[in-house]
PDB file of N, CA, C and O in Angstrom, chain B, residues numbered from 101:
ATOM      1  N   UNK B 101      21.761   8.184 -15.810  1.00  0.00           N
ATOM      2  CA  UNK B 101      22.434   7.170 -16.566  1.00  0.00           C
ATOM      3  C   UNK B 101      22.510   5.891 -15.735  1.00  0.00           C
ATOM      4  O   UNK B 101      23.021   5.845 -14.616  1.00  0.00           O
ATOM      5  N   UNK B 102      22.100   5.121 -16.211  1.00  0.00           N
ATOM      6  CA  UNK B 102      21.921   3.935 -15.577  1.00  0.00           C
ATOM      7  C   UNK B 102      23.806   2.763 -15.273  1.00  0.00           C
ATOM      8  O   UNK B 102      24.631   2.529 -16.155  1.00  0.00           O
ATOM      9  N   UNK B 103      23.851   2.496 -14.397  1.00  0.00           N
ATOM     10  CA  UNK B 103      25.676   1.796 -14.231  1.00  0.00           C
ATOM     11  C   UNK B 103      25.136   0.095 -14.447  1.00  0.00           C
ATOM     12  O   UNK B 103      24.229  -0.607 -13.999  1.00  0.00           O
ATOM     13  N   UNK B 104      26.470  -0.090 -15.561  1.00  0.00           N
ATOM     14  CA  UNK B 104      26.252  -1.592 -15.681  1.00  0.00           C
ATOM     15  C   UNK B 104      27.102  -2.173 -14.889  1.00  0.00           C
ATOM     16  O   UNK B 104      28.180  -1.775 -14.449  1.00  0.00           O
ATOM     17  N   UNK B 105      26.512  -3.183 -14.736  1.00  0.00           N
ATOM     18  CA  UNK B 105      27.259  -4.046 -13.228  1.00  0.00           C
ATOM     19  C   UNK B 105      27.524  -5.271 -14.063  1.00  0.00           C
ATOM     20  O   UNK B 105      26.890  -5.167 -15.113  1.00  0.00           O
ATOM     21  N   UNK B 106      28.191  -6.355 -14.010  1.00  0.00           N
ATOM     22  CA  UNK B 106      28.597  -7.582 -14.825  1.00  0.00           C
ATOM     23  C   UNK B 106      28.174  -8.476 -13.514  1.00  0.00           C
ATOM     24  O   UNK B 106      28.506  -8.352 -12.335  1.00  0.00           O
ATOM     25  N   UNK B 107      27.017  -9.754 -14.395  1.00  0.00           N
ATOM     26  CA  UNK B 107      26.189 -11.051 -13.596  1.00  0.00           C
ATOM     27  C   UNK B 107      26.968 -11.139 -12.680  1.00  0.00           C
ATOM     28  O   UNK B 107      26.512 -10.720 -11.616  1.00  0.00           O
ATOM     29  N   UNK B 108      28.339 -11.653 -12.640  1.00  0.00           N
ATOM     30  CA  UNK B 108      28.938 -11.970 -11.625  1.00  0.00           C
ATOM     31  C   UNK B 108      29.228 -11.311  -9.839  1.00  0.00           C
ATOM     32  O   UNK B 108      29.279 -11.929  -8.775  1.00  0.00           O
ATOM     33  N   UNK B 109      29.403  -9.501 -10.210  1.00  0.00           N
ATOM     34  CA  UNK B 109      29.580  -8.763  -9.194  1.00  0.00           C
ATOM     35  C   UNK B 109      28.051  -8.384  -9.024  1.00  0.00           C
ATOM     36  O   UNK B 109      28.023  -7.537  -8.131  1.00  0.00           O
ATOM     37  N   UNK B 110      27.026  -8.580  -9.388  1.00  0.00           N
ATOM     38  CA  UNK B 110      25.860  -8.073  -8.785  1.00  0.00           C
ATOM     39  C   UNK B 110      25.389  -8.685  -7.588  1.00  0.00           C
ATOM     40  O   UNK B 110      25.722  -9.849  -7.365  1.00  0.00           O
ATOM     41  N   UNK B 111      24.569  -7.992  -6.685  1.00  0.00           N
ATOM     42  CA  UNK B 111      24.701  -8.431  -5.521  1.00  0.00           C
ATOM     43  C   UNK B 111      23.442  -7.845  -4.456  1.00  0.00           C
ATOM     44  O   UNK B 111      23.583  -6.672  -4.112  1.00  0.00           O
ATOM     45  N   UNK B 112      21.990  -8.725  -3.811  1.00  0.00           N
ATOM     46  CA  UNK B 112      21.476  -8.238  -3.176  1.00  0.00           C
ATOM     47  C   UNK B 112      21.406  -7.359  -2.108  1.00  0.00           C
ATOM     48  O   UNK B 112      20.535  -6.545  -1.801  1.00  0.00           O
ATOM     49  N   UNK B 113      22.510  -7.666  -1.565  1.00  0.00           N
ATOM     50  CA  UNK B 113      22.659  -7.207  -0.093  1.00  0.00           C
ATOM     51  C   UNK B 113      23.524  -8.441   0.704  1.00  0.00           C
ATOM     52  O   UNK B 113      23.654  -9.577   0.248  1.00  0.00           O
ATOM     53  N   UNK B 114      24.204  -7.861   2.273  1.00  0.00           N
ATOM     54  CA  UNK B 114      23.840  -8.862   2.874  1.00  0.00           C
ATOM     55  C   UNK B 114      23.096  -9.338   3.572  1.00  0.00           C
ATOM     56  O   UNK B 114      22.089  -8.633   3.521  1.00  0.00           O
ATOM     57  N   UNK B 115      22.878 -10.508   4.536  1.00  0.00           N
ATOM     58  CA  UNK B 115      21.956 -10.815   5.414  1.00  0.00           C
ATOM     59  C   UNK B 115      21.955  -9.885   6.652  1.00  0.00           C
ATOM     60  O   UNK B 115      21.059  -9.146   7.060  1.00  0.00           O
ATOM     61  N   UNK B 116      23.337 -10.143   7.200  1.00  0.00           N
ATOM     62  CA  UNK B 116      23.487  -8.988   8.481  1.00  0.00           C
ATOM     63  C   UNK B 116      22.917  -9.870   9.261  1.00  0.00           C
ATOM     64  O   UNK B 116      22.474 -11.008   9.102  1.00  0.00           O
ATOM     65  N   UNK B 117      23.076  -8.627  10.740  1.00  0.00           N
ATOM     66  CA  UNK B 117      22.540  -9.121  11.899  1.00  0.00           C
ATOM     67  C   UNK B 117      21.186  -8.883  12.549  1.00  0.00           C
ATOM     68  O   UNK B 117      20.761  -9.321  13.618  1.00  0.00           O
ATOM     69  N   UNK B 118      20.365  -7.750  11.278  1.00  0.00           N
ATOM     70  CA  UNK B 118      19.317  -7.251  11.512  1.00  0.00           C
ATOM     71  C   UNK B 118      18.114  -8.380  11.086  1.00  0.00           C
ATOM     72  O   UNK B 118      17.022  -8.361  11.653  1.00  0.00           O
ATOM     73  N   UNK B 119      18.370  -9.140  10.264  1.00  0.00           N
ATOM     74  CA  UNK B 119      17.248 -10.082   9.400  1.00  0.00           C
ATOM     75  C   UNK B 119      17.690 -11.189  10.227  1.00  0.00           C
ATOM     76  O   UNK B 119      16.867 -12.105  10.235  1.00  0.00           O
ATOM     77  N   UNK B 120      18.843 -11.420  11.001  1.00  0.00           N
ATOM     78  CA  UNK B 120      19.047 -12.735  11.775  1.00  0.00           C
ATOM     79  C   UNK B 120      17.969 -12.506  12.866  1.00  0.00           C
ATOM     80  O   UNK B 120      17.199 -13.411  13.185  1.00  0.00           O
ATOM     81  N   UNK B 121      17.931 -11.253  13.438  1.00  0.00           N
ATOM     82  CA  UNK B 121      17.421 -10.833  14.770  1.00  0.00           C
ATOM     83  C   UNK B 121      15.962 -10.915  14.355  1.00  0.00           C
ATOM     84  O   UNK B 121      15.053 -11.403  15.027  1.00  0.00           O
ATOM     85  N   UNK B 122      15.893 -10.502  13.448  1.00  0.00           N
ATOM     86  CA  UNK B 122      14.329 -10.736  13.468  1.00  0.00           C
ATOM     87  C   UNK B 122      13.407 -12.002  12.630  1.00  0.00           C
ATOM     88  O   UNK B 122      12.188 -12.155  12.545  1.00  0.00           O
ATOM     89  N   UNK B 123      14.457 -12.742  12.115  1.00  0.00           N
ATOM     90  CA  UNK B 123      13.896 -14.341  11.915  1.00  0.00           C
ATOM     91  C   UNK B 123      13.960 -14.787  13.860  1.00  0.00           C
ATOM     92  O   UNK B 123      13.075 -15.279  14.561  1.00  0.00           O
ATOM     93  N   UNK B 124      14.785 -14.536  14.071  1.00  0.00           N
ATOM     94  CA  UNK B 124      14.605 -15.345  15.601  1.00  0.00           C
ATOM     95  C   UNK B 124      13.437 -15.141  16.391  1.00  0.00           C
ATOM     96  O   UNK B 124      12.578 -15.844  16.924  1.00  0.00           O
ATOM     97  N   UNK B 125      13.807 -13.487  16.235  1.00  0.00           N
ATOM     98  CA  UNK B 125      12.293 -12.626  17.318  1.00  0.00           C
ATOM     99  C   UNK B 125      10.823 -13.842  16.574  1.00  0.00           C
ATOM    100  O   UNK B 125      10.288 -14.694  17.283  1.00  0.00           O
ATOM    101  N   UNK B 126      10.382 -13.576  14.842  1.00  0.00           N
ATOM    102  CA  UNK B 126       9.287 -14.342  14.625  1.00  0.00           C
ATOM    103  C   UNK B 126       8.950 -15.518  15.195  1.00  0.00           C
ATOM    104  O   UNK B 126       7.789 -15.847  15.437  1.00  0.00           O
ATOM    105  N   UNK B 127      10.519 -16.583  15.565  1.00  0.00           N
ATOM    106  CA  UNK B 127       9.532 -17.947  15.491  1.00  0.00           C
ATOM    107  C   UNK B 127       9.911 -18.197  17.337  1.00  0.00           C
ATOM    108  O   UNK B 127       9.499 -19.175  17.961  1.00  0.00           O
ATOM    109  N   UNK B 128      10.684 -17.185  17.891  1.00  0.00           N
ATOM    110  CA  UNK B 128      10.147 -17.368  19.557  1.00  0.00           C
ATOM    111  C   UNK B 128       8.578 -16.937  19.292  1.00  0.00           C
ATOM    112  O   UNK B 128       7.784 -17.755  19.757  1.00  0.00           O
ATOM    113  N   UNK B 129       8.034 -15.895  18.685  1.00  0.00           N
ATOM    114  CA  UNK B 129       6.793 -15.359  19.011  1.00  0.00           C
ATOM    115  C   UNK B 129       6.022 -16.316  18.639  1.00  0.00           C
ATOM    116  O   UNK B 129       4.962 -16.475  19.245  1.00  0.00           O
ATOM    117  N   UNK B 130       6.475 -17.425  17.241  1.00  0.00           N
ATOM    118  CA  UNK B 130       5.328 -17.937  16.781  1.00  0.00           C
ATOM    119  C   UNK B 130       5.168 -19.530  17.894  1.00  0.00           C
ATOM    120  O   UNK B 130       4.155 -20.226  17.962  1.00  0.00           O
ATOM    121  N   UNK B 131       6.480 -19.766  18.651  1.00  0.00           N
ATOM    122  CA  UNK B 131       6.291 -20.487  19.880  1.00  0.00           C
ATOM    123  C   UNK B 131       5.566 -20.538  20.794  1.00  0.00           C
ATOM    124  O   UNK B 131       4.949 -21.465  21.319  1.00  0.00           O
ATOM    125  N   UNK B 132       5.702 -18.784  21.124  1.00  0.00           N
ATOM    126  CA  UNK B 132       5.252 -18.993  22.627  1.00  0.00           C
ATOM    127  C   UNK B 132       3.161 -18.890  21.993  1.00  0.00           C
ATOM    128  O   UNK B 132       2.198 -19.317  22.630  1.00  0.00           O
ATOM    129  N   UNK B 133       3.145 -18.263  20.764  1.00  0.00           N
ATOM    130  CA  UNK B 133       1.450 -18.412  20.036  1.00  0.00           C
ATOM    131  C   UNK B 133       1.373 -19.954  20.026  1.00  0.00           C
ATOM    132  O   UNK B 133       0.284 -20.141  20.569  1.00  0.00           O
ATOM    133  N   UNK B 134       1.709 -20.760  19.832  1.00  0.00           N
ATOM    134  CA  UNK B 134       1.653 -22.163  19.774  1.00  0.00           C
ATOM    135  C   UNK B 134       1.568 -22.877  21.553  1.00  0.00           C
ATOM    136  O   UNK B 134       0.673 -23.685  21.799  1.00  0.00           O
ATOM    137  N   UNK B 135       2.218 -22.614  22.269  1.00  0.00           N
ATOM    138  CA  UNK B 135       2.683 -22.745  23.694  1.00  0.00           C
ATOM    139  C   UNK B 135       0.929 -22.415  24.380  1.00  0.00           C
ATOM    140  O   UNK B 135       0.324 -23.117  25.190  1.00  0.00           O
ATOM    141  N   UNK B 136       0.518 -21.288  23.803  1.00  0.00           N
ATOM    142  CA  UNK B 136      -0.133 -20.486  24.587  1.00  0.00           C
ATOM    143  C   UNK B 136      -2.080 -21.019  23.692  1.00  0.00           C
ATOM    144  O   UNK B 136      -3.213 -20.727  24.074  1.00  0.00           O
ATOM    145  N   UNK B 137      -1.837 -21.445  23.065  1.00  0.00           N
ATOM    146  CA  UNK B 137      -2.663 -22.262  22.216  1.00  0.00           C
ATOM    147  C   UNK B 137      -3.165 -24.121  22.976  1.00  0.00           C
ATOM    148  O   UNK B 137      -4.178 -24.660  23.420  1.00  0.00           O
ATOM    149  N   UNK B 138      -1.859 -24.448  22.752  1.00  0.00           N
ATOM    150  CA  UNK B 138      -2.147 -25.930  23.999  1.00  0.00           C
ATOM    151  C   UNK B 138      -2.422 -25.824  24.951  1.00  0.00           C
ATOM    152  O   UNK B 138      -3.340 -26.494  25.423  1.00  0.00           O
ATOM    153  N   UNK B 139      -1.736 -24.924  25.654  1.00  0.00           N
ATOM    154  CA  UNK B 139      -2.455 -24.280  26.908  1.00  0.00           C
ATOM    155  C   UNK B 139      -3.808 -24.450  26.828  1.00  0.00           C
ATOM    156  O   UNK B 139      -4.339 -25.467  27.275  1.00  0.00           O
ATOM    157  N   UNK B 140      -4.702 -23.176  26.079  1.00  0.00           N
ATOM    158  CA  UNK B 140      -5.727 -23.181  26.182  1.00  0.00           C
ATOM    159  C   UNK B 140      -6.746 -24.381  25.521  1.00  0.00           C
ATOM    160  O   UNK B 140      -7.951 -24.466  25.753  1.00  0.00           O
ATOM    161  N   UNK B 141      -6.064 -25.162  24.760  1.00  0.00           N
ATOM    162  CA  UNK B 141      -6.434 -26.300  24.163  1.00  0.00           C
ATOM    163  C   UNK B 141      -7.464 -27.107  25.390  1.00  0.00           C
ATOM    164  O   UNK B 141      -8.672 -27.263  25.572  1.00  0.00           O
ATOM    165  N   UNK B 142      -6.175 -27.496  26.078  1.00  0.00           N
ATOM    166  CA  UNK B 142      -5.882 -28.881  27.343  1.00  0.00           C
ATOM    167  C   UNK B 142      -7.301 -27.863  28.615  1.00  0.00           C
ATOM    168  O   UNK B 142      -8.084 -28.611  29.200  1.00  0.00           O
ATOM    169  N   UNK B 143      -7.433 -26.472  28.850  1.00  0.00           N
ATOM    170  CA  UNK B 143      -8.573 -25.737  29.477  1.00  0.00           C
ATOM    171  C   UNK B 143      -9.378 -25.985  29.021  1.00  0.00           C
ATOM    172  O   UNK B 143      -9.789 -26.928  29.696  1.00  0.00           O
ATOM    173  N   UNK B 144     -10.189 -25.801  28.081  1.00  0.00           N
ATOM    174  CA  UNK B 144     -11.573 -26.017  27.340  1.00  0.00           C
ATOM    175  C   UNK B 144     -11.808 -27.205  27.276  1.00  0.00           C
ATOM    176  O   UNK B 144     -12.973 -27.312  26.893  1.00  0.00           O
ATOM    177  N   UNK B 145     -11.287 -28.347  27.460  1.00  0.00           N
ATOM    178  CA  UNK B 145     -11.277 -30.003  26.861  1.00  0.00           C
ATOM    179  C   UNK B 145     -12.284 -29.810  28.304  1.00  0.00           C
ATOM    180  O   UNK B 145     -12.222 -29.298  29.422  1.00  0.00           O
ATOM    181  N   UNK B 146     -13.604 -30.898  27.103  1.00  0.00           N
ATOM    182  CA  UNK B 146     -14.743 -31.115  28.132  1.00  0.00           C
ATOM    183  C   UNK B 146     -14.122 -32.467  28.878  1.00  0.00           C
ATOM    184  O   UNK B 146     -13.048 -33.043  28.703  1.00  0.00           O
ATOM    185  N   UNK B 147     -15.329 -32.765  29.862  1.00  0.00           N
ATOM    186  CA  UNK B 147     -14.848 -34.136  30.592  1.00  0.00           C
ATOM    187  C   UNK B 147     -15.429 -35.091  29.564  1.00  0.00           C
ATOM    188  O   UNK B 147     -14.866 -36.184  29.604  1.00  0.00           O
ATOM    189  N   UNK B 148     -15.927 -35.042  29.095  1.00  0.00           N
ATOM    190  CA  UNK B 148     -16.906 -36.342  28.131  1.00  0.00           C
ATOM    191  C   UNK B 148     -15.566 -36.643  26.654  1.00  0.00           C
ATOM    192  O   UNK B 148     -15.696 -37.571  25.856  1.00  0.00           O
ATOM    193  N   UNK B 149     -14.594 -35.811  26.615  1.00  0.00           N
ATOM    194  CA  UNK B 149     -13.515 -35.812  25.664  1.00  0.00           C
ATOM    195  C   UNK B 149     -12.382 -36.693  26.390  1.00  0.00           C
ATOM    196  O   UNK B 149     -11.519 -37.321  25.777  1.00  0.00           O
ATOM    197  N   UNK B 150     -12.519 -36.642  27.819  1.00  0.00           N
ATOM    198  CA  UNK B 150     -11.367 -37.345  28.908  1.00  0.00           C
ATOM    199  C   UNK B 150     -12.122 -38.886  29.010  1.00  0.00           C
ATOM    200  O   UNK B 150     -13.247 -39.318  29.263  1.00  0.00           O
ATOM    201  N   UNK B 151     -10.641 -39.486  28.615  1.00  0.00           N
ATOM    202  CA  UNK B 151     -10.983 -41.296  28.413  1.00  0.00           C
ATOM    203  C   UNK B 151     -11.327 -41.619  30.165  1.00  0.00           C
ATOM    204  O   UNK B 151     -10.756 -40.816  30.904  1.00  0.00           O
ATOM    205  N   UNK B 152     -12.180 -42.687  30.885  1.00  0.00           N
ATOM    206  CA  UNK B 152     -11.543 -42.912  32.148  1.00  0.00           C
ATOM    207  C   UNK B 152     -11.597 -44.502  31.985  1.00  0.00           C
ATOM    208  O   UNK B 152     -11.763 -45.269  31.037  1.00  0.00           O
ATOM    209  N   UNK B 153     -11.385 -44.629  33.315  1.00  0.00           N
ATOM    210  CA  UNK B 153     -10.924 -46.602  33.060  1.00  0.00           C
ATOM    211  C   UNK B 153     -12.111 -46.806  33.887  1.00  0.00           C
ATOM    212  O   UNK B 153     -12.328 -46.198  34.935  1.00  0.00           O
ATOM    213  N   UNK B 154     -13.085 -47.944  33.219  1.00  0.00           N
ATOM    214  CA  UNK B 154     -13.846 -48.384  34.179  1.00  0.00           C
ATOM    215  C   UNK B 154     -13.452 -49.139  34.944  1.00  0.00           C
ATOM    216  O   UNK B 154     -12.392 -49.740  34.768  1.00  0.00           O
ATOM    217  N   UNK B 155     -14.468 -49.351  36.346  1.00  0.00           N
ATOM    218  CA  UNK B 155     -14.449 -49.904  37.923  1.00  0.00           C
ATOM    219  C   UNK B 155     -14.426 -51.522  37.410  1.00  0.00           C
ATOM    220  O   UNK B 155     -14.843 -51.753  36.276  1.00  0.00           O
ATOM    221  N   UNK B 156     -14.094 -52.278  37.979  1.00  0.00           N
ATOM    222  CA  UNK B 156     -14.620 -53.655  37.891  1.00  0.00           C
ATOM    223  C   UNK B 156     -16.020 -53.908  38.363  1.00  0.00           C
ATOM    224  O   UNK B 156     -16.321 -53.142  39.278  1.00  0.00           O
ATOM    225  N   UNK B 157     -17.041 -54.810  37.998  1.00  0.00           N
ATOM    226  CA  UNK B 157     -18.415 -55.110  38.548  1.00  0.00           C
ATOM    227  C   UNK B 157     -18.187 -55.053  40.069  1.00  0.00           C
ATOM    228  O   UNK B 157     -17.033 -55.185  40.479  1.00  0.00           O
ATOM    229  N   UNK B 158     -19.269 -54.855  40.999  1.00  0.00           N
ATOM    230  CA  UNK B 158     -19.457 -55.038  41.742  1.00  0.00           C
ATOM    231  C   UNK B 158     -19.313 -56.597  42.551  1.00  0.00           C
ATOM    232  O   UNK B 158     -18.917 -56.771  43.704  1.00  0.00           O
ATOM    233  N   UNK B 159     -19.784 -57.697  41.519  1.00  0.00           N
ATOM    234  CA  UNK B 159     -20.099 -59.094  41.758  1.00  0.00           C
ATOM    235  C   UNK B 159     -18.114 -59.688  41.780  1.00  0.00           C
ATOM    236  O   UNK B 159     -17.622 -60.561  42.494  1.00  0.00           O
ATOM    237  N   UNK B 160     -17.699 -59.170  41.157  1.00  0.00           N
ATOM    238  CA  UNK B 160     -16.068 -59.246  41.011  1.00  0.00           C
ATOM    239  C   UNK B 160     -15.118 -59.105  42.367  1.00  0.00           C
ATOM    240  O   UNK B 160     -14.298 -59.887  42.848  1.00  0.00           O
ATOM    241  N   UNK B 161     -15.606 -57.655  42.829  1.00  0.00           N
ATOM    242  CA  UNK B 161     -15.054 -57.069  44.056  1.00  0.00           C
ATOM    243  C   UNK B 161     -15.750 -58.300  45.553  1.00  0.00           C
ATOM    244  O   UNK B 161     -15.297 -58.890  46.534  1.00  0.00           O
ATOM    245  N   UNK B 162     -16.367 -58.211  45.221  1.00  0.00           N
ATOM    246  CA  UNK B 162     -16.985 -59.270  45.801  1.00  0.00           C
ATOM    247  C   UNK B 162     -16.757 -61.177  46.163  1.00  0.00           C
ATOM    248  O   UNK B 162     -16.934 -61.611  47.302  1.00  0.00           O
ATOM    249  N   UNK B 163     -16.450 -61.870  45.268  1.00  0.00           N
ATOM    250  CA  UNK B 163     -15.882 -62.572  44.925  1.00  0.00           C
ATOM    251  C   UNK B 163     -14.143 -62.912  45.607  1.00  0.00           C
ATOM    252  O   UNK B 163     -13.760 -63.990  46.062  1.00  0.00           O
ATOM    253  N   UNK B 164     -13.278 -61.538  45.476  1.00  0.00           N
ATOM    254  CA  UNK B 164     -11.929 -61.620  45.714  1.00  0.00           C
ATOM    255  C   UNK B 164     -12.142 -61.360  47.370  1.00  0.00           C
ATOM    256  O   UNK B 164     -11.365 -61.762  48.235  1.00  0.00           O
ATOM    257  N   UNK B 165     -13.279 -60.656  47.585  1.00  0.00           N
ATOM    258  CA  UNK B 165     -13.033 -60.124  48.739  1.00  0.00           C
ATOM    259  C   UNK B 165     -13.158 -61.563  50.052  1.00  0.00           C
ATOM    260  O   UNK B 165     -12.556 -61.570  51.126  1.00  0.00           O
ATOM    261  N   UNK B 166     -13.855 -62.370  49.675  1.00  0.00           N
ATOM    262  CA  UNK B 166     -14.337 -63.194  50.621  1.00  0.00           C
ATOM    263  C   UNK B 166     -13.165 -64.961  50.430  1.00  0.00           C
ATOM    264  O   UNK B 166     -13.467 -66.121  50.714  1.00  0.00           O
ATOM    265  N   UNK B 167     -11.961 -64.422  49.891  1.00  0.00           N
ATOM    266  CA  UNK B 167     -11.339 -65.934  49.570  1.00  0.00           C
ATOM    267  C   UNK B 167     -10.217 -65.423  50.908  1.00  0.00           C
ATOM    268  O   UNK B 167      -9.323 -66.179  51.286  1.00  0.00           O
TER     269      UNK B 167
END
C-alpha cells in the first residue's frame, strides 16, 4: 500500500556531512588535475613559443661606447 505524504512534508533527504565531504574531496582533486596540467603545460613549451628581447645593433653599441 502505497503512504500519502502531503506536497508540503515531502522531503528528499538531507545534505549531511557525507555529500559536503565529497563535493570538497572533487574540486581539491579537480585542482590539483588543473595544478598538475600547467605544470606540464609551462615543460613542453618549445623555445620558438618563448618571446625574447632583441640585442641592440652592433653599430649602436658602438657609437655609445666611444663618447
Amino acid at each position: 500500500m502505497t503512504k500519502i505524504v502531503p506536497e508540503d512534508k515531502a522531503r528528499q533527504g538531507h545534505w549531511g556531512w557525507h555529500a559536503l565531504r565529497i563535493l570538497i574531496a572533487g574540486l581539491l582533486l579537480a585542482f590539483i588535475a588543473w595544478g598538475a596540467v600547467e605544470i606540464y603545460g609551462e615543460l613542453i613549451k618549445s623555445p620558438t613559443t618563448q618571446q625574447t628581447v632583441p640585442a641592440a645593433p652592433p653599430a649602436a653599441q658602438k657609437s655609445t661606447q666611444g663618447s
